[in-house]
C-alpha atoms as one frame of an Amber mdcrd trajectory, in Angstrom:
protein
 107.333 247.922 -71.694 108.213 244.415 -71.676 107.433 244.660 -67.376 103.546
 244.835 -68.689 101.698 241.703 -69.186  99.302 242.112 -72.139  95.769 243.127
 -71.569  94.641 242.641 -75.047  95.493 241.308 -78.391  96.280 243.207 -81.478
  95.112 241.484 -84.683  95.788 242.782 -88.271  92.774 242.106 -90.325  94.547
 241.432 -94.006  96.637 243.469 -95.297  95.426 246.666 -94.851  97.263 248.480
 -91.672 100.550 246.501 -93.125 100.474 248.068 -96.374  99.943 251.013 -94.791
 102.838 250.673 -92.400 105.311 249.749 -94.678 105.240 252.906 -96.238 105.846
 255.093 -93.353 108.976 256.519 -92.420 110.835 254.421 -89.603 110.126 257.530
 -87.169 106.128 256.805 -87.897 106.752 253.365 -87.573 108.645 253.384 -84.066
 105.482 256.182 -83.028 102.935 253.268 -84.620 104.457 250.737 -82.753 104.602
 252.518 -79.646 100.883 253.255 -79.625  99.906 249.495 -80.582 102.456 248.207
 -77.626 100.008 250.893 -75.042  96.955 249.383 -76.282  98.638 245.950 -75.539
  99.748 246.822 -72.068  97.447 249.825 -70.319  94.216 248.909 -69.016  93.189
 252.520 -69.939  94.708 253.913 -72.644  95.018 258.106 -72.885  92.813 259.865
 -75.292  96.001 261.315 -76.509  96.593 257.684 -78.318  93.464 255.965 -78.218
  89.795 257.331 -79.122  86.333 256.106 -79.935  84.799 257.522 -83.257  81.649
 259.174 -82.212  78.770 258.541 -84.919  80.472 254.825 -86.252  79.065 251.400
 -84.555  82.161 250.329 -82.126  85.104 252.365 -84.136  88.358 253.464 -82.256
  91.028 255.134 -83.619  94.760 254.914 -82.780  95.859 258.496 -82.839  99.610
 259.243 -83.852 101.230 262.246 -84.195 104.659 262.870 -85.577 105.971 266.606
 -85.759 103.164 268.685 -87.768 102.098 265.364 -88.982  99.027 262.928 -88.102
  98.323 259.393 -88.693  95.626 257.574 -88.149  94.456 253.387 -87.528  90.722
 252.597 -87.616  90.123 249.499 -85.201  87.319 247.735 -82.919  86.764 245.168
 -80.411  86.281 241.702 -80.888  85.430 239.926 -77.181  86.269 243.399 -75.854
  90.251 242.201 -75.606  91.190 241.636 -79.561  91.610 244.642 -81.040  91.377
 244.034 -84.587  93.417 246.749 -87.077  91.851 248.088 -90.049  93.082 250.617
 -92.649  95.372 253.554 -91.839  96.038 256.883 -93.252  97.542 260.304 -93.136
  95.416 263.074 -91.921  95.766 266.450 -93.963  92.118 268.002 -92.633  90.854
 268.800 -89.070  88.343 266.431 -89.815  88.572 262.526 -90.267  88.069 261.957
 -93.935  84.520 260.147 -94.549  85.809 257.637 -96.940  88.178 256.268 -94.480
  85.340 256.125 -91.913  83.445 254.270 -94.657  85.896 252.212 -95.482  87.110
 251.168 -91.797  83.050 249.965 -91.196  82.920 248.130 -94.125  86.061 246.103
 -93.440  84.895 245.371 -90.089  81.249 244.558 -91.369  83.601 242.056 -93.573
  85.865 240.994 -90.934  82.367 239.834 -89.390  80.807 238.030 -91.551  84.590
 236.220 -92.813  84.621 235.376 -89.008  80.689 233.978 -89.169  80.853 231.712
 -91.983  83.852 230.332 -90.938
């Protein structure tokens, strides 16, 4: 990957995606890591990986899959090239649980203002 210049900047807002990562196993942390380095390097990055959150204002999620399981990172745009990482989570339902939707728009609603005041 290393052949790739970067196309955009991955930002960890707090804590939050790093607690989360941490307690992965290292094979969802080498499949985490992979996705972030795609979202570094492609211009357009496959659904497969990558996906906007219909219904949210400016939501993506990175999409990870390892075996039967799937893991999820809630993130947005900040000057369209910073991609700014929220919480993460382990998905157990066909559909994205609401509170982590919540939660993901409320960080970034934070991440805002933190950024505004500043």
């Amino acid at each position: 990957m290393s052949t790739h210049s970067k196309r955009r900047e991955v930002y960890f807002y707090k804590n939050y995606y790093l607690d989360f990562y941490n307690k992965q196993t290292k094979e969802v942390k080498k499949k985490l890591n992979h996705a972030i380095g795609l979202l570094e390097v492609l211009e357009y990055v496959p659904e497969k990986h990558f996906k906007s959150l219909k219904g949210t204002d400016g939501l993506f999620e990175i999409r990870v899959e390892v075996i039967s399981n799937i893991y999820r990172i809630f993130c947005f745009f900040d000057k369209g090239k910073l991609v700014i990482l929220l919480n993460g989570f382990q998905k157990k339902t066909q559909k994205t649980p609401k509170n982590e939707i919540e939660l993901a728009e409320k960080l970034k609603k934070q991440y805002f203002n933190e950024k505004e005041s500043k």
